[in-house]
C-alpha atoms as a printed R data frame, in Angstrom:
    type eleno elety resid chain resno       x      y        z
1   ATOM     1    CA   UNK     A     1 -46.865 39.530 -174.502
2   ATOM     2    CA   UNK     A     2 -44.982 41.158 -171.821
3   ATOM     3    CA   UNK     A     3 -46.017 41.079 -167.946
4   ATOM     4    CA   UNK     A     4 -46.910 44.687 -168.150
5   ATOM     5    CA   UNK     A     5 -49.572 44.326 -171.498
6   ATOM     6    CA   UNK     A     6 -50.950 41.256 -169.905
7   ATOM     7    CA   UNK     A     7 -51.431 43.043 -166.868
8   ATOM     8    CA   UNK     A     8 -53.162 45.994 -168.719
9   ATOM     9    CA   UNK     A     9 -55.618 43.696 -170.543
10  ATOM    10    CA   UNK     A    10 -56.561 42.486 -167.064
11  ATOM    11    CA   UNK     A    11 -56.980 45.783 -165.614
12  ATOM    12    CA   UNK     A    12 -58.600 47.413 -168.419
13  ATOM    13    CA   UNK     A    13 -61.299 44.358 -168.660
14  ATOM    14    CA   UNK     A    14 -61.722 44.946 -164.330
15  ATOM    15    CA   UNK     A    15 -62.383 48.612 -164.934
16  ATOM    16    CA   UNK     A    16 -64.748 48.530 -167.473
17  ATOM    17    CA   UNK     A    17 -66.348 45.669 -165.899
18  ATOM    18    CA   UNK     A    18 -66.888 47.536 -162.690
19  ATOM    19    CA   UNK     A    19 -65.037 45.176 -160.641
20  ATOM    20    CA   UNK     A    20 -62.942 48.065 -159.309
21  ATOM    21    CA   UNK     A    21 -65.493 50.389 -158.570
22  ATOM    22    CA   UNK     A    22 -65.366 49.690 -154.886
23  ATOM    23    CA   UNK     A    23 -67.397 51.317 -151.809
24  ATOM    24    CA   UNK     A    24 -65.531 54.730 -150.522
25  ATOM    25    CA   UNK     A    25 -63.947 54.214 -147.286
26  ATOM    26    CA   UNK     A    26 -65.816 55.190 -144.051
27  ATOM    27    CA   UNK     A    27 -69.566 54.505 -146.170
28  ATOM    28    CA   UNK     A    28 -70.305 51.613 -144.524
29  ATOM    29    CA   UNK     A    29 -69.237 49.169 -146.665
30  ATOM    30    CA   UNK     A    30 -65.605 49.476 -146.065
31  ATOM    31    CA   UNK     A    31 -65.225 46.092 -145.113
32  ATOM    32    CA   UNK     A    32 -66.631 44.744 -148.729
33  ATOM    33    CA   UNK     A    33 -64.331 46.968 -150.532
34  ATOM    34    CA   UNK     A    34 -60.963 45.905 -148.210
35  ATOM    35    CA   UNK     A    35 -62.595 41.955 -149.257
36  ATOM    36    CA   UNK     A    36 -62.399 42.931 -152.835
37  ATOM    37    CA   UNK     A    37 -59.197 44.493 -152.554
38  ATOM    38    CA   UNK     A    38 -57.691 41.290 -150.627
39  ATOM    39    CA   UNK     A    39 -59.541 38.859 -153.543
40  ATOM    40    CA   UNK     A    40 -58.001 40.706 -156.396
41  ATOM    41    CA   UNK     A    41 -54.195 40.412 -154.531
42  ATOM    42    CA   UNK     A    42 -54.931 36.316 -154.083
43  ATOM    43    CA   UNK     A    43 -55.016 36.451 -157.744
44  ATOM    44    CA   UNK     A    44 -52.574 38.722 -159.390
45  ATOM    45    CA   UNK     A    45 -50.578 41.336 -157.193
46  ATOM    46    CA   UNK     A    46 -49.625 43.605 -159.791
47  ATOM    47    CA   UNK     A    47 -53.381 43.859 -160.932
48  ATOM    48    CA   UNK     A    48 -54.611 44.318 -157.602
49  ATOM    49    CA   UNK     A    49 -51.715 46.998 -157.166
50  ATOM    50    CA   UNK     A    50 -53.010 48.890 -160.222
51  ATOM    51    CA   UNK     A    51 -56.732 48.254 -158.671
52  ATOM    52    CA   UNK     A    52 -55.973 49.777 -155.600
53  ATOM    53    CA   UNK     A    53 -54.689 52.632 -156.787
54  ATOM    54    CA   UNK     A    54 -57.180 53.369 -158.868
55  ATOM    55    CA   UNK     A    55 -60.139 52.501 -156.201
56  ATOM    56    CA   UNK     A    56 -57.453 54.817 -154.090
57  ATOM    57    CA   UNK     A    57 -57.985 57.602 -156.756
58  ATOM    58    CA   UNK     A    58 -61.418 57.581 -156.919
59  ATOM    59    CA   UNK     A    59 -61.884 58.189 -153.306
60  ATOM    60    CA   UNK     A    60 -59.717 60.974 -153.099
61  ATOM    61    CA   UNK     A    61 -61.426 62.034 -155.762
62  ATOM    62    CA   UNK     A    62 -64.596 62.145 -153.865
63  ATOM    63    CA   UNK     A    63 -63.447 63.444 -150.824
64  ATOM    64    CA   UNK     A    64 -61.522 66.609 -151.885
65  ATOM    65    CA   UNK     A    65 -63.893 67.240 -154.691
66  ATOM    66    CA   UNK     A    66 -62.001 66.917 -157.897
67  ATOM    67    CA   UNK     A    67 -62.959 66.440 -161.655
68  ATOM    68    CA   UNK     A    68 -65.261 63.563 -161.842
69  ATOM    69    CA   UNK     A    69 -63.420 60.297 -163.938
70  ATOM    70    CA   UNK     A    70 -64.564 59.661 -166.833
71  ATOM    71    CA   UNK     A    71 -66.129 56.328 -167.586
72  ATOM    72    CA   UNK     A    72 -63.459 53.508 -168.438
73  ATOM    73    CA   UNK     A    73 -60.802 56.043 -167.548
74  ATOM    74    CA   UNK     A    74 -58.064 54.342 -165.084
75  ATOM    75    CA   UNK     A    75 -56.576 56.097 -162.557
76  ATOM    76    CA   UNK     A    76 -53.270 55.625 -160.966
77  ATOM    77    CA   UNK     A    77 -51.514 57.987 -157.483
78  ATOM    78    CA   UNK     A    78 -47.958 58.599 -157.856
79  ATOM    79    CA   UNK     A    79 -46.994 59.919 -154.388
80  ATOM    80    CA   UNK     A    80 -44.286 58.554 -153.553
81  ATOM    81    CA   UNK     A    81 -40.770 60.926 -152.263
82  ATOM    82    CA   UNK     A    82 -38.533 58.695 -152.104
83  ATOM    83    CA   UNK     A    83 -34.212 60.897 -152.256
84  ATOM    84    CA   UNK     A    84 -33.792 61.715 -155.766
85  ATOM    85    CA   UNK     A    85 -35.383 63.515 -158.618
86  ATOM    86    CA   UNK     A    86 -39.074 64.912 -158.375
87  ATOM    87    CA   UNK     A    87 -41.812 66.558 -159.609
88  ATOM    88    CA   UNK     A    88 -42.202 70.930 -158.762
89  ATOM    89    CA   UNK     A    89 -45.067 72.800 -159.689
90  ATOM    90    CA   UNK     A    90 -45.776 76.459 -160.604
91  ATOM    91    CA   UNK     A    91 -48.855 78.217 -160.847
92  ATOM    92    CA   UNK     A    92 -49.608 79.197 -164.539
93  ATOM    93    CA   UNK     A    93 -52.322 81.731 -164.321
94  ATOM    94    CA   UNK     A    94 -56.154 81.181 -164.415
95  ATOM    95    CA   UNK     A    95 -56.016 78.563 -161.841
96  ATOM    96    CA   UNK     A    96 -53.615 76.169 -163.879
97  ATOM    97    CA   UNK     A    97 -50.553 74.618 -163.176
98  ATOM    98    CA   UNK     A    98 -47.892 73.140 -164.667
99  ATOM    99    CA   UNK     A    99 -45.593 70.494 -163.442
100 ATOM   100    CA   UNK     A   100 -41.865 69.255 -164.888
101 ATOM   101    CA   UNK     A   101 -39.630 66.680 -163.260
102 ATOM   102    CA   UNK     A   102 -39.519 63.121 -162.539
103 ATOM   103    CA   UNK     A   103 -41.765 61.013 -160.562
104 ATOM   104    CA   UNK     A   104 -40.440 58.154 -159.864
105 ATOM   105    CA   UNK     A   105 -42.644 55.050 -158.779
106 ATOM   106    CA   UNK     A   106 -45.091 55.246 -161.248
107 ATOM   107    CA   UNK     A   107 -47.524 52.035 -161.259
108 ATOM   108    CA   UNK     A   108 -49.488 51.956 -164.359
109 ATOM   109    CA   UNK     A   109 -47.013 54.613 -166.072
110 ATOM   110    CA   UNK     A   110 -48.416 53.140 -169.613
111 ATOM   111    CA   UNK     A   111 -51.500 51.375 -168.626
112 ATOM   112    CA   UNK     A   112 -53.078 54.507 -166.701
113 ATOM   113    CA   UNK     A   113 -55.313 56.842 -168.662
114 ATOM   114    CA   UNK     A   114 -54.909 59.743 -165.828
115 ATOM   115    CA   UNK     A   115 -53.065 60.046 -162.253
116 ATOM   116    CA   UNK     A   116 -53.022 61.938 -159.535
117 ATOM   117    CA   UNK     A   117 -49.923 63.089 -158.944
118 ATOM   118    CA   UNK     A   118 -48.018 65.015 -155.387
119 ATOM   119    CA   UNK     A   119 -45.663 68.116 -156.525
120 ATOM   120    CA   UNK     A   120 -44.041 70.147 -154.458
121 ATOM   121    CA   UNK     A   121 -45.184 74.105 -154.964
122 ATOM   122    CA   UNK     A   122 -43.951 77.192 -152.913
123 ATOM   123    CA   UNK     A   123 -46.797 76.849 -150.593
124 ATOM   124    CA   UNK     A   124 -46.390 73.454 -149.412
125 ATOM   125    CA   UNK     A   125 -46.938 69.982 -151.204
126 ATOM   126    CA   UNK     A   126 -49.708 69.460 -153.635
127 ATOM   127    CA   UNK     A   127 -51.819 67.100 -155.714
128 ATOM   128    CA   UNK     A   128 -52.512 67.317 -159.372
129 ATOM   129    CA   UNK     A   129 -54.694 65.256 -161.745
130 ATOM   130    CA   UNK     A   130 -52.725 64.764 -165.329
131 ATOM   131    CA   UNK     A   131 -53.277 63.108 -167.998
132 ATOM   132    CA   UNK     A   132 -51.033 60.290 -168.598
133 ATOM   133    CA   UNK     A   133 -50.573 60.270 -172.428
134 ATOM   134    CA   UNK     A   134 -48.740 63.615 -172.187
135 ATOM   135    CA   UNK     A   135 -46.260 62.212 -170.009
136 ATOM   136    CA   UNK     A   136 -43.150 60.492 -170.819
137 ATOM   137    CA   UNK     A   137 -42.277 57.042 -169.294
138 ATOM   138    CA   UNK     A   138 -38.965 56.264 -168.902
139 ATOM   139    CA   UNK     A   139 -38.475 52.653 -170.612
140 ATOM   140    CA   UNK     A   140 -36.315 50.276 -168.549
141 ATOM   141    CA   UNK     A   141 -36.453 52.228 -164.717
142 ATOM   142    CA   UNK     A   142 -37.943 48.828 -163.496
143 ATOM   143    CA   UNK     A   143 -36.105 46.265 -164.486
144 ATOM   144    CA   UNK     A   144 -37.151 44.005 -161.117
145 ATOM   145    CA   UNK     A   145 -38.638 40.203 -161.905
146 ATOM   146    CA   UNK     A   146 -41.420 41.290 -158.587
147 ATOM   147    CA   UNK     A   147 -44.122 43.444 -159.753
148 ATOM   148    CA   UNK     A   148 -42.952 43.322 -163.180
149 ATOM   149    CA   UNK     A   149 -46.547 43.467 -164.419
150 ATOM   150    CA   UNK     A   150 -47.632 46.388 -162.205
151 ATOM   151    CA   UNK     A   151 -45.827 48.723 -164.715
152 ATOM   152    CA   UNK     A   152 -44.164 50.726 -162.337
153 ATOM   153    CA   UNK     A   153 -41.502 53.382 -164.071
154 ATOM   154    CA   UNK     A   154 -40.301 56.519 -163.513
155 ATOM   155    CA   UNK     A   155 -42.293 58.773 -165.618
156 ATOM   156    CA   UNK     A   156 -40.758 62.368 -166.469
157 ATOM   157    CA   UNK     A   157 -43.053 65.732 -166.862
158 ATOM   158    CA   UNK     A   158 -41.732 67.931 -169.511
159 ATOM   159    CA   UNK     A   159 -44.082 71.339 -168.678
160 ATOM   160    CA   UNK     A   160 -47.048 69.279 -168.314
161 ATOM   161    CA   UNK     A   161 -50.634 71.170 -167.455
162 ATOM   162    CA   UNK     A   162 -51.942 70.335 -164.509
163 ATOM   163    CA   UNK     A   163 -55.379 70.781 -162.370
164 ATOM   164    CA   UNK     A   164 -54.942 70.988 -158.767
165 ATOM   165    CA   UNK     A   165 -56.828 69.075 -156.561
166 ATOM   166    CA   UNK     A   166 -57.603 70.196 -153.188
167 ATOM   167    CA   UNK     A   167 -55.606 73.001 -151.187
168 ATOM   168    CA   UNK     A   168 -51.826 72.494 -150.430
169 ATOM   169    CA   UNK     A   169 -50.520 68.887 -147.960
170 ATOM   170    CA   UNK     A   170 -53.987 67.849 -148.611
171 ATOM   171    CA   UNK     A   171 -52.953 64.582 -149.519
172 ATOM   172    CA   UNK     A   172 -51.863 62.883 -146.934
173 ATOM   173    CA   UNK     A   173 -53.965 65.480 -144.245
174 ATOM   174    CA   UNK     A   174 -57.312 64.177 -145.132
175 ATOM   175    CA   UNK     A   175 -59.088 61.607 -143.223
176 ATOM   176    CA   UNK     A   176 -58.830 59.248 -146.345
177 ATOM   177    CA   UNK     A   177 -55.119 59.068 -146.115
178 ATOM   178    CA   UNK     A   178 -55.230 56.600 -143.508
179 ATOM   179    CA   UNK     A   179 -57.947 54.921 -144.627
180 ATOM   180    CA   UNK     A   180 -56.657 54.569 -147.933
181 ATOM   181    CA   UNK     A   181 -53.270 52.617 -146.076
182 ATOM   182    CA   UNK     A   182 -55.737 49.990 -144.482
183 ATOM   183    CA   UNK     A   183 -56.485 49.397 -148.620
184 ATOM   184    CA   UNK     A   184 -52.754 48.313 -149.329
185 ATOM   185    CA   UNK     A   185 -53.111 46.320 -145.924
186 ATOM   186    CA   UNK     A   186 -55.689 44.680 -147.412
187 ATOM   187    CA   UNK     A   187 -53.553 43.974 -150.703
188 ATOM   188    CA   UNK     A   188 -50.779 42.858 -148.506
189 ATOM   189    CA   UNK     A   189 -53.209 40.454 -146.659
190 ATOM   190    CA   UNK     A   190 -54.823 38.763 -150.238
191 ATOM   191    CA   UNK     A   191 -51.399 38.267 -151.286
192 ATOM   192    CA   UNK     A   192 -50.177 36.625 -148.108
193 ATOM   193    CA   UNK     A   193 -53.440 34.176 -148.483
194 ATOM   194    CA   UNK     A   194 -52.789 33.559 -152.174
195 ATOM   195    CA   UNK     A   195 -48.872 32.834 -151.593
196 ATOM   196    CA   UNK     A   196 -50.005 30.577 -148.766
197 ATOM   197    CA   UNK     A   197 -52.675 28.481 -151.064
198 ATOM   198    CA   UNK     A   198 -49.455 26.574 -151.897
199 ATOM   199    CA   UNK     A   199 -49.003 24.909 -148.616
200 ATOM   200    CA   UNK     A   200 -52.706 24.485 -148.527
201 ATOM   201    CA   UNK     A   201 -52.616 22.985 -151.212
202 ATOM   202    CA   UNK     A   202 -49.872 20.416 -150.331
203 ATOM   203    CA   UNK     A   203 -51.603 19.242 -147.279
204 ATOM   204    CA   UNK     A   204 -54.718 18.648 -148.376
205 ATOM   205    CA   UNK     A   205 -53.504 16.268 -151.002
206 ATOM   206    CA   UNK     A   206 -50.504 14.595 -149.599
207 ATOM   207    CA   UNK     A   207 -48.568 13.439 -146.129
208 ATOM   208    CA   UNK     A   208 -46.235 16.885 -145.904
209 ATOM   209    CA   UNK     A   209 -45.207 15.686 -142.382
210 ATOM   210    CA   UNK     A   210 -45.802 17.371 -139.140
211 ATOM   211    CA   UNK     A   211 -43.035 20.208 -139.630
212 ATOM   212    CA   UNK     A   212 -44.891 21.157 -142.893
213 ATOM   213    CA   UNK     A   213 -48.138 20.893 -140.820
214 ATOM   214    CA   UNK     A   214 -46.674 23.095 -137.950
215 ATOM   215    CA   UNK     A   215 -46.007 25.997 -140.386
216 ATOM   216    CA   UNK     A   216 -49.791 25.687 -141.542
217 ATOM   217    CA   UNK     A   217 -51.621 26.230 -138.484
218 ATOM   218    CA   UNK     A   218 -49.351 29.302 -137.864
219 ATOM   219    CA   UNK     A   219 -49.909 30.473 -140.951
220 ATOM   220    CA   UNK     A   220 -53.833 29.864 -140.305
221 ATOM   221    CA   UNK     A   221 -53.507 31.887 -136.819
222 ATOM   222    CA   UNK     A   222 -51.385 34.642 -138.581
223 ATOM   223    CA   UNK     A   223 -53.828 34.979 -141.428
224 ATOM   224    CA   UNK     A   224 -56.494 35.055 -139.143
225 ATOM   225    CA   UNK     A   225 -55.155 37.442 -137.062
226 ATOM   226    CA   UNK     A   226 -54.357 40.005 -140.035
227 ATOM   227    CA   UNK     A   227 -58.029 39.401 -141.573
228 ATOM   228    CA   UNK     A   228 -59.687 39.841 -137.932
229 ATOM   229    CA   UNK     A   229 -57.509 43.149 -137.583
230 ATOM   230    CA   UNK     A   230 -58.891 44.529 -141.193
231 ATOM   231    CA   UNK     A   231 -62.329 43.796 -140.638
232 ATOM   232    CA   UNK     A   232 -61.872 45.474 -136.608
233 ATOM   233    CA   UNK     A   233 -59.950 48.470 -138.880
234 ATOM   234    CA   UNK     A   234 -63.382 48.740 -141.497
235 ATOM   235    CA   UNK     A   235 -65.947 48.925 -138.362
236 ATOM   236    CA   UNK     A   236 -63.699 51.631 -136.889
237 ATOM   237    CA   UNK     A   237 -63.588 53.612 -140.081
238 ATOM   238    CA   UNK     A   238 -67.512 53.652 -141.307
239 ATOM   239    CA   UNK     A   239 -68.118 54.598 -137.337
240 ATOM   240    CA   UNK     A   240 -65.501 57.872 -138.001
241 ATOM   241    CA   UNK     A   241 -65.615 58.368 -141.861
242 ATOM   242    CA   UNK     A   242 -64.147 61.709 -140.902
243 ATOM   243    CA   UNK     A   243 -61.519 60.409 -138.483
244 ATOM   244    CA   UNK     A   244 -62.923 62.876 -135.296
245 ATOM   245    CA   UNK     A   245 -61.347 61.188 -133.628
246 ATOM   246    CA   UNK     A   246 -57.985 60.942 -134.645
247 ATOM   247    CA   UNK     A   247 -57.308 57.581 -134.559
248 ATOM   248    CA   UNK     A   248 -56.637 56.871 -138.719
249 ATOM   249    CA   UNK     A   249 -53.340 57.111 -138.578
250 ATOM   250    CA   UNK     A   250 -52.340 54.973 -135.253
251 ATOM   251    CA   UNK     A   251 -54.610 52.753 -136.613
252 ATOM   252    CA   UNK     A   252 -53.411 52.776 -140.380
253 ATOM   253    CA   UNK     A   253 -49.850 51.847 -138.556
254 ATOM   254    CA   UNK     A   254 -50.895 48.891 -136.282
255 ATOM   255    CA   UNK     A   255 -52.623 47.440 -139.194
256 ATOM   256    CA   UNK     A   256 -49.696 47.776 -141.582
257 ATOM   257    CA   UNK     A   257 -47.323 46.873 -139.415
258 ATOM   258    CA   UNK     A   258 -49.322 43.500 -138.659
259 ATOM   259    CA   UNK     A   259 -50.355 42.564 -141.654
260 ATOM   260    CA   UNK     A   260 -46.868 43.135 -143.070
261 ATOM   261    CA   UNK     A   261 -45.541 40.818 -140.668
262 ATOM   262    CA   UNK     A   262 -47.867 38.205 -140.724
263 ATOM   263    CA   UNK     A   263 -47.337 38.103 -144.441
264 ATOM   264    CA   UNK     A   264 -43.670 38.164 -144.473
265 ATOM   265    CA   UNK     A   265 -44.056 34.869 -141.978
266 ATOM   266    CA   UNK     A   266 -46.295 33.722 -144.410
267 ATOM   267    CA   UNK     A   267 -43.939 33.630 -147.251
268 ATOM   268    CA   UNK     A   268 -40.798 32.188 -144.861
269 ATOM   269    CA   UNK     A   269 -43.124 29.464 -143.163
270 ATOM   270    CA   UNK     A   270 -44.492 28.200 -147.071
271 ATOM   271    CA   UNK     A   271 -40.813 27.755 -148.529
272 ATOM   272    CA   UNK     A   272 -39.530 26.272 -145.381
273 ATOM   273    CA   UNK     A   273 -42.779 23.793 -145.690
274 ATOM   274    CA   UNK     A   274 -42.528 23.465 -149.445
275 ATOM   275    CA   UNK     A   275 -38.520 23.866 -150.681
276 ATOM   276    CA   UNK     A   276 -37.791 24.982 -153.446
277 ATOM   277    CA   UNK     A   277 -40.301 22.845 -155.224
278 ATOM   278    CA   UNK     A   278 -43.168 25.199 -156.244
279 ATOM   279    CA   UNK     A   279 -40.376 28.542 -156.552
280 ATOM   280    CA   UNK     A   280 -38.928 26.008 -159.627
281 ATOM   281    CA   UNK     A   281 -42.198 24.526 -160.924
282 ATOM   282    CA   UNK     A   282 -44.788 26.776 -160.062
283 ATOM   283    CA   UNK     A   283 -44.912 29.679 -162.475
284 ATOM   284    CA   UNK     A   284 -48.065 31.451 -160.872
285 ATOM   285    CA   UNK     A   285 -46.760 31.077 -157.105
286 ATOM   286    CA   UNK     A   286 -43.038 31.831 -157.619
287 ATOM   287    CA   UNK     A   287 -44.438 34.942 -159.135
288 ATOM   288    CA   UNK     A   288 -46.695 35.552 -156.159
289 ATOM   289    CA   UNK     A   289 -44.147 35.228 -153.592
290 ATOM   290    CA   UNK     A   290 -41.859 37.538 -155.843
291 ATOM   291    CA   UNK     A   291 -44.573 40.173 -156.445
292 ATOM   292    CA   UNK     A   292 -45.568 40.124 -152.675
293 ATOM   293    CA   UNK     A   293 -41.663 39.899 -151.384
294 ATOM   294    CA   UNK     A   294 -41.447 43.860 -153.446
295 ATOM   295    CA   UNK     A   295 -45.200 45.408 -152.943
296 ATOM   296    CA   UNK     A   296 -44.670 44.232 -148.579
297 ATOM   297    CA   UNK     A   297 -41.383 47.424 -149.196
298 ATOM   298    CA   UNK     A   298 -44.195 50.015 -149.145
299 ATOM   299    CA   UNK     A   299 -44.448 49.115 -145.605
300 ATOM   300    CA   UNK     A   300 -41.257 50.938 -144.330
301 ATOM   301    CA   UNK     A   301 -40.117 48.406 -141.933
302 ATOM   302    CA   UNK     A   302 -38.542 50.217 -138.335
303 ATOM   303    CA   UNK     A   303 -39.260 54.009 -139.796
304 ATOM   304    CA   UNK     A   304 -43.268 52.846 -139.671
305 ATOM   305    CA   UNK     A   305 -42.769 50.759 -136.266
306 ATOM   306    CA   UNK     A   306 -40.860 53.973 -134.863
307 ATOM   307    CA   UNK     A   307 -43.465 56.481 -135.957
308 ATOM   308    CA   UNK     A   308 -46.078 53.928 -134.149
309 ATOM   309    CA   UNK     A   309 -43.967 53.856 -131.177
310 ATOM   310    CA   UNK     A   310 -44.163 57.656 -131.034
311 ATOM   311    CA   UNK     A   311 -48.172 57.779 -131.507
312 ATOM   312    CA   UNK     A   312 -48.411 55.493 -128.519
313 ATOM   313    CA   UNK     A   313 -46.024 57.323 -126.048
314 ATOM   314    CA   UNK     A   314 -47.937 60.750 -127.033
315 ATOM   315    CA   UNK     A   315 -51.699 59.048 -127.094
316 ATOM   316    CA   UNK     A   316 -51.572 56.131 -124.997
317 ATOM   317    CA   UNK     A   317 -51.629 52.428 -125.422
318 ATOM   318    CA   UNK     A   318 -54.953 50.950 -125.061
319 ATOM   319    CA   UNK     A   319 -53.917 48.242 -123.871
């Protein structure tokens, strides 16, 4: 069985079990559903990546008042824009649409039942539900060892139907946006713990020496650090479910851009500590630290830190 189909069993068996039917951000329970989120990562990154996404659906879902999923269905959102080929839309009569291109990105492109999917339209860009099994995945567009079992290909639409869901640059307008970016934090943060169960691990059952030791209370304080700004990050968001404020996305950033770096310390301080020891002999944490090395790239490194730069000189500091 293949990463991908073992990863599908998983996620099909969390779906129907209701493990991924999560609290919507800002309803009070934000900081259980960021906890799930995190414990699904510590155990398999490309399941958690599919479970996000899906939890991710749901809630936008919810807030701009789409079709309602249908029980067992799994849900996937294929945004990203990255330069090269994409998906247009065109208005089909009697509130239809229909959508051709290629989306590239595409987690879940055979596991998913349905997606929501971003187009670009003549009035701006848009989000469509689709169903998946009209789509065509393109075999062999992820050919990558991380996040092999996450399933993520490009996926072309030949004339597909579409619904439209919500008016046009509603995506990434609505309060949930942001929100929904303190959810791959979250992801980011479960996988960082997971990869550093390894070192753990080591030290609790052997003399690693006090360089090995050294690494593990900074990875302690870092982890720390990341979970303490999460659970700050939930208590903001059920005060503002609505973001009046405007503080989703300068806080969306700072939490990203923390967490992302406290988990790429995590994964240099555990192979410093360990060598090359568990990479060769451990099957589940080489693929952990190869899974979170990919899914810590949807944090966009300097673009992400410059955009946060440019929040604070406009809004202030805080600090």
């Amino acid at each position: 069985m293949s990463p991908w189909q073992e990863t599908a069993r998983a996620f099909s068996t969390a779906v129907e079990s209701g493990r991924v039917d999560l609290p919507l951000p800002g309803s009070g329970a934000t900081l259980e559903r960021l906890s799930a989120l995190a414990d699904l990562a510590g155990e398999d990154l490309s399941l958690a990546r599919l479970g996000e996404g899906h939890a991710d659906a749901i809630a936008i879902l919810a807030e701009l008042g789409g079709p309602s999923p249908q029980p067992g269905s799994r849900w996937g959102v294929w945004a990203a824009n990255p330069p090269g080929p994409n998906v247009t839309a065109e208005p089909c009569g009697g509130g239809t649409w229909v959508l051709r291109g290629t989306k590239q990105y595409c987690s879940g492109a055979r596991i998913c039942t349905h997606a929501l999917v971003t187009a670009a339209a003549a009035d701006g860009q848009r989000l469509f539900a689709v169903r998946v099994a009209e789509l065509q995945p393109r075999d062999g567009t992820w050919p990558a060892t991380g996040m092999a079992g996450s399933d993520t290909l490009d996926v072309g639409f030949p004339w597909v139907v579409a619904d439209p869901v919500g008016p046009p640059d509603c995506y990434t307008e609505r309060p949930g946006f942001s929100h929904g970016g303190v959810g791959v934090a979250a992801c980011w943060y479960g996988g960082a713990r997971g990869v550093a169960r390894a070192l753990l691990g080591a030290a609790t059952k052997r003399d690693v020496g006090p360089h090995a030791l050294a690494h593990l209370g900074a990875v302690d304080i870092g982890l720390r650090t990341a979970w303490a700004a999460l659970a700050t990050a939930a208590r903001e968001i059920d005060a503002d479910p609505e973001d009046l404020r405007g503080d989703g996305p300068l806080r969306a950033l700072r939490v990203r851009a923390l967490t992302e770096a406290v988990a790429t310390d995590v994964l240099a301080r555990t192979g410093r500590a360990l060598g090359a020891a568990p990479l060769g002999h451990d099957e589940a944490h080489s693929r952990a630290v190869a899974d979170l090395t990919v899914y810590l790239r949807q944090h966009h490194a300097e673009r992400d830190l410059a955009r946060l730069g440019e929040l604070i000189a406009e809004c202030g500091a805080g600090w």
